[in-house]
N, C-alpha and C positions, 0 to 999 in steps of 0.2 A: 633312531637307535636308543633303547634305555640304557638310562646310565646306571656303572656297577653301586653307586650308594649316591641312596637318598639324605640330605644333612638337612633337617625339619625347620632349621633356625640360625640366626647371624651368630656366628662363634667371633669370640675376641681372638686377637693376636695368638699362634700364629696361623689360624681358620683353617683353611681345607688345604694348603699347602703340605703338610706331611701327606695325605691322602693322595694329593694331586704326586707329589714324589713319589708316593709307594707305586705310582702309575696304573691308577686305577681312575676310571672318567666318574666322576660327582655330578649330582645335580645338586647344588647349591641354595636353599631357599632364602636370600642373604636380607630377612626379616627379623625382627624383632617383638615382633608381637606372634601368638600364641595360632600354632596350625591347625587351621579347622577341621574335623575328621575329614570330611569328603573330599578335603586337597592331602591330606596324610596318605588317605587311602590311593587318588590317581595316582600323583607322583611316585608312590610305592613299588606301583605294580611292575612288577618283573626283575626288581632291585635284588641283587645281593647283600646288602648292606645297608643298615642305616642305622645314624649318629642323631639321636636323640633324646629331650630333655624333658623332666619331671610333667610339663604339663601336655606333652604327649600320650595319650592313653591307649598300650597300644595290647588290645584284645582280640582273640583267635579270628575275629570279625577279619579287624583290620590286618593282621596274618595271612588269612586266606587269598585278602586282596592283593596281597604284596606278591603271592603266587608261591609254587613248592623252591624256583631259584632263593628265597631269602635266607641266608645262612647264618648273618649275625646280626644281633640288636644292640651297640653301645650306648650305655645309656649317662651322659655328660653329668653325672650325679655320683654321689657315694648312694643312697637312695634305689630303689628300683622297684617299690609298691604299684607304678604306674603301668607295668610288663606284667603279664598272665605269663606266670613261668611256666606254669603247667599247659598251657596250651604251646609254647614256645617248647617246653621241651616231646608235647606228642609230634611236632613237626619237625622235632631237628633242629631247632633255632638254639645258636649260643647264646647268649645273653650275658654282659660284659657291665661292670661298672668301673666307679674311681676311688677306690678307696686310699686312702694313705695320704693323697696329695693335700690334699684340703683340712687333712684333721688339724693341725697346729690353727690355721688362721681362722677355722668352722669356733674352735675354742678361744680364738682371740675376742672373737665379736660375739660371744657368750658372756664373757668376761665383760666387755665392752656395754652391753645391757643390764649386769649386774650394779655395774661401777653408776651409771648412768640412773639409774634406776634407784637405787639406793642415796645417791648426792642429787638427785633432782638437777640434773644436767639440763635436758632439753627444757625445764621450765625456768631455770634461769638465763637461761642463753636466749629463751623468749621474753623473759622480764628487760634484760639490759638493749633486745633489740629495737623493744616497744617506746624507751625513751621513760617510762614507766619508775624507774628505777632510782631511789633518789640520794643515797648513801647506806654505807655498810651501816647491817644492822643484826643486831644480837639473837633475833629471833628469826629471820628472814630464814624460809626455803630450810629449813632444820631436817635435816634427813636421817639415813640410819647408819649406824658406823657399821664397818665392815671386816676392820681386822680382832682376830679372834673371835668371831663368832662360828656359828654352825655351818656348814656348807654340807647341803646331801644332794648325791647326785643321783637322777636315775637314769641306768643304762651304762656300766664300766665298761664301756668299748673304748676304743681309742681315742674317741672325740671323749666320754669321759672323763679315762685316764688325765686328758692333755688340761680339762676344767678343772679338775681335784689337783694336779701340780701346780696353777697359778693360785689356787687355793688355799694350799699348805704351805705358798710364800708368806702371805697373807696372816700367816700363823692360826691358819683356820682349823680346827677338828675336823675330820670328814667323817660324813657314810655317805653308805653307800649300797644303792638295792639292785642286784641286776639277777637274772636267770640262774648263773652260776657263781661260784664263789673266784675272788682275783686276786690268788696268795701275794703273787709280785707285786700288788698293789698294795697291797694289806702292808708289806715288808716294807715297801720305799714311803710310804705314806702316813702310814699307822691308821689307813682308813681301816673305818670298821663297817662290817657289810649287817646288814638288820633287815628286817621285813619290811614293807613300803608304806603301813600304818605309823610304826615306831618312827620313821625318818621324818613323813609328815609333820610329828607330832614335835620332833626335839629340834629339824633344821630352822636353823635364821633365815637361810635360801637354798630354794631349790633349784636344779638344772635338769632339763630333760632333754637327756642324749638318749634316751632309745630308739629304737628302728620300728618303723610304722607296721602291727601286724596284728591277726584279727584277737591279740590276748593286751594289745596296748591301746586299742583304741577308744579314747575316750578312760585311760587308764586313772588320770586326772577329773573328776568328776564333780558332782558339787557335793560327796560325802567327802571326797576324797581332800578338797579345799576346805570343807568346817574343821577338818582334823590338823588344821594347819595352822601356827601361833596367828595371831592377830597383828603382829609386829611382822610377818615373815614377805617373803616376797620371790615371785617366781619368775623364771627365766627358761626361755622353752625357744632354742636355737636347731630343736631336731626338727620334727613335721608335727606340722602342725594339729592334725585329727587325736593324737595324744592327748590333747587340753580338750576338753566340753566347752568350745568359747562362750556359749548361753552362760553355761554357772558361773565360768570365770567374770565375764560383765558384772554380773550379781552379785559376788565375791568382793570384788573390787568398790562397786560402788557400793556395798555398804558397808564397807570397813573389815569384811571379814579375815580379808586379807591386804594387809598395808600396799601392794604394791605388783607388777608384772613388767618385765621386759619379755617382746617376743620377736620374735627375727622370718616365723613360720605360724600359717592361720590353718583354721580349720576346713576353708572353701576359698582359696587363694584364686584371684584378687579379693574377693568378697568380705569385710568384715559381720562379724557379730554388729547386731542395731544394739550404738550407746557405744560399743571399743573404744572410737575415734575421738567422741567427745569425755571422755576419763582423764584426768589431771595423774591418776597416780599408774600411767602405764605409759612404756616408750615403744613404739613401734617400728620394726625396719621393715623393707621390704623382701626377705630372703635373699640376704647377698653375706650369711653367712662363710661363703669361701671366695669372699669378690673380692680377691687383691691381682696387683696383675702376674706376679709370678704364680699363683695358686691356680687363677683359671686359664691361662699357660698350661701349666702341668695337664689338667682335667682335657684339654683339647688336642693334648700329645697323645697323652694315655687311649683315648678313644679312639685315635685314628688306629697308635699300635695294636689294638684290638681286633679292630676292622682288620687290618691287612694281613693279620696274624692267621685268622680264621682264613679270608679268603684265599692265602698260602696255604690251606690244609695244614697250619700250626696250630698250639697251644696258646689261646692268649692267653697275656699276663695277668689278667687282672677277672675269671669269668665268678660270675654268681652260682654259688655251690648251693 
């Protein structure tokens, strides 16, 4: 008997249990490494539901295989570039994401690359592990100050928003480049919103919270990094295809720009050849919402989703 949803990958705490209570039977793939299409596709088939994550790719292909029963696609992300909506919505497919839960901790560990980035964290915590280390010194690991400088952000969405308030702790100035203009922000901040040359041009650091889409990608480029101070340093917590990782390498190593935290690549797991071996960038692995109450939330939300839909309800959270 197929079960009513397919879940592609091992969910944290509290897993399929909301799902398993909505009483609905799961098939569970309780793995952690990445679903191959051709088992995406079996397991699929005949599924009303299924709970899936960024590097799920899921195209009318894989739709068709799932059969006309698939009614909802939650996708365990704020994210959902990986979903052919268009093809999901010629079939009737909802398509569900997470937004909200993850924006506070998404912008902690923005912040957290900046900080890091900017004091040369991870290369000191590598100097004192190495035994290397042989007394404070006046010139040692000199990085770049942070409060009161420039902060621009691109992309004033929420995850934005939440990077421009630890920002403006900071005593930082902002801008700010996004699509439209964000009085309320404008108002509680004094950010001020400019074209994405000007921002370039005057931030100390930059942040890219925007949403992956075919007018951002690669929005970041290697013109778009010579326009950027020599001192400046960028931080790229959203997705990664945003950044041109080629230019950025090149940027980086040759000073063109002092510095990078990333938390998201441009062919994840895959780096840019030379990323890895660069002194002046910190790299995470995409666990920009990885605390445990945040992905909590994100595996609440998706089940409500699922069950929502397959009660002929409104889910809470669908992609407009």
């Amino acid at each position: 008997m197929t079960a009513d949803v397919f879940v592609t990958r091992q969910l944290p705490e509290p897993g399929v249990a909301p799902l398993l209570e909505g009483g609905v039977e799961v098939d569970y793939r309780d793995d952690d490494s990445g679903c191959p299409v051709a088992e995406l596709r079996e397991r699929s088939a005949g599924v009303r539901g299924m709970l899936t994550v960024l590097s799920d790719r899921l195209d009318a292909a894989t739709m068709d295989a799932a059969g006309p029963d698939l009614a909802v696609v939650a996708n365990c992300a704020v994210g959902f570039d990986n979903i052919d909506l268009a093809a999901a919505a010629e079939r009737g497919i909802v398509v569900a994401n997470t937004p909200d839960v993850l924006t506070e901790a998404t912008a902690d560990l923005a912040w957290a690359l900046l900080m890091a980035t900017a004091r040369r964290i991870v290369e000191g915590d590598r100097l004192v592990r190495s035994g290397e280390w042989r007394s404070p010194s006046l010139v040692l690991l000199l990085g770049a100050p942070v409060h009161a400088k420039t902060l621009g952000v691109i992309g004033m969405g929420k995850i934005g928003a939440a990077v421009a308030r630890r920002g403006a702790g900071f005593g930082m100035p902002i801008l700010y480049h996004n699509r439209s203009r964000r009085p309320e922000v404008e108002a509680e901040l004094g950010a001020e919103w400019v074209e994405l040359d000007d921002l370039l041009e005057r931030s100390d650091f930059v942040s890219v919270n925007a949403p992956l889409n075919d007018t951002s990608r690669h929005l970041i480029d290697a013109a778009a990094l010579a326009r950027m101070r020599p001192t400046a340093i960028l931080v790229n917590a959203g997705r990664g295809p945003i950044v041109d990782e080629v230019a950025l390498v090149e940027a980086l190593r040759s000073g063109r720009i002092a510095g990078a935290g990333l938390d998201v690549f441009e062919r994840e797991p895959v780096l840019a050849d030379g990323l890895a071996e660069l002194d002046n960038v910190v790299l995470m692995p995409h666990v920009g919402s990885a605390t445990t109450e945040t992905r909590a939330a994100m595996v609440r939300l998706t089940g409500e989703n699922i069950l929502a839909v397959l009660a002929g309800r409104e889910p809470p959270t669908p992609v407009r």
